[in-house]
C-alpha positions as CSV (number, residue, x, y, z in Angstrom):
1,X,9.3,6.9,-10.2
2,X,8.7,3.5,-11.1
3,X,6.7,0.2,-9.5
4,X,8.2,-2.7,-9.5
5,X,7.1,-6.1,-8.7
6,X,9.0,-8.5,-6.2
7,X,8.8,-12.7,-6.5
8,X,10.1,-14.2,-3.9
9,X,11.5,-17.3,-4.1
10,X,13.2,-18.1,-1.0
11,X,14.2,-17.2,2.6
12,X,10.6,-14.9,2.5
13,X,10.6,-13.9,6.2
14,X,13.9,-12.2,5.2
15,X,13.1,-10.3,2.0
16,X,9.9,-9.2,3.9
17,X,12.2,-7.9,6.6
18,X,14.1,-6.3,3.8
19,X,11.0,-4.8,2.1
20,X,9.4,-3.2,5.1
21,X,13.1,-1.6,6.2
22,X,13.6,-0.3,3.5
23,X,10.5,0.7,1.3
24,X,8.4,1.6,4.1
25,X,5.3,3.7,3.2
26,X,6.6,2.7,-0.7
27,X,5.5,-1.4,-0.9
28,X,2.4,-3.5,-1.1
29,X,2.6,-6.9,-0.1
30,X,0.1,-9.0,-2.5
31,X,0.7,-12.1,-1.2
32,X,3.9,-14.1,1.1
33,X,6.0,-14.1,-1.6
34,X,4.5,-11.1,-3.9
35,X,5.5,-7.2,-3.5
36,X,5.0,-4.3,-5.1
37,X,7.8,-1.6,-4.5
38,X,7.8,1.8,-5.2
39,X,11.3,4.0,-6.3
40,X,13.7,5.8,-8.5
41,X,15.9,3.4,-9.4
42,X,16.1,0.5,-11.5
43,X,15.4,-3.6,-11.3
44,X,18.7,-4.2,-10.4
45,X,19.6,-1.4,-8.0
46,X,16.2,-2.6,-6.3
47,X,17.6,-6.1,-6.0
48,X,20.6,-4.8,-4.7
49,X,18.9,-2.6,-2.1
50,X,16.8,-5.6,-1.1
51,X,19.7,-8.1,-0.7
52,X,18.2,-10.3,-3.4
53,X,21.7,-9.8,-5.6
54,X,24.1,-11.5,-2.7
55,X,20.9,-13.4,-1.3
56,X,21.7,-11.7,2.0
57,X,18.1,-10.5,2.0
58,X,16.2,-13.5,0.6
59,X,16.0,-14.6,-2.7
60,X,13.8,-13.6,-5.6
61,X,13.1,-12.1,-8.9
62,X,12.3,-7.7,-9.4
63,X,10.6,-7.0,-12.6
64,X,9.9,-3.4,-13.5
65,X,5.8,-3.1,-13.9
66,X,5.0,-1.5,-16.8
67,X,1.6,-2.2,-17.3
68,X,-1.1,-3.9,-15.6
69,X,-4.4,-5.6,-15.5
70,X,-6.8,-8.3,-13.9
71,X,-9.0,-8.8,-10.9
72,X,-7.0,-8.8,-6.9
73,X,-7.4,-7.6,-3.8
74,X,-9.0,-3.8,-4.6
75,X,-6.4,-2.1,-2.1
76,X,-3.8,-3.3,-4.7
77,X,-5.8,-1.5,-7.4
78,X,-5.6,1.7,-5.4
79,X,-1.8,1.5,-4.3
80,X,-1.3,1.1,-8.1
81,X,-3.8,4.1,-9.2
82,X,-2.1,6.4,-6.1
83,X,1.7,5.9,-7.4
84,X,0.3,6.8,-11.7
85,X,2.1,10.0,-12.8
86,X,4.0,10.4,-10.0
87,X,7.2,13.2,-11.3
88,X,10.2,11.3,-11.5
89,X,9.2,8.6,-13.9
């Protein structure tokens, strides 16, 4: 499994619509227009899934998190730290 982060850039209230439907239990929201998502797939197929590609579901950048580090909101820490090593990487 793989995190990925989610920019949004525009038409938020969509792409968080998007998000919660269809990573629910799987996504942290950071910030209005920063997610962390949570699947099997890759940066593209997420931005497909989202509606990002076609901008049906807001528009944005997905980048595939492959390391980390700095000083947020603990809960994002632990989101993180609960998702490490998960099988299916």
């Amino acid at each position: 499994m793989t995190i990925f982060a989610v920019v949004g850039t525009a038409n938020l209230s969509a792409l968080d619509a998007s998000i919660m439907a269809k990573y629910e239990g799987q996504f942290f929201k950071l910030t209005a227009n920063h997610w962390f998502v949570f699947d099997r797939v890759t940066s593209k197929e997420v931005s497909d899934k989202l509606g990002i590609t076609d901008a049906t579901g807001g528009q944005g950048v997905v980048l595939n998190v492959v390391g980390y580090w700095g000083n947020t909101n603990k809960q994002l820490w632990e989101w993180l730290a609960s998702r490490e090593g998960v099988p299916g990487a």
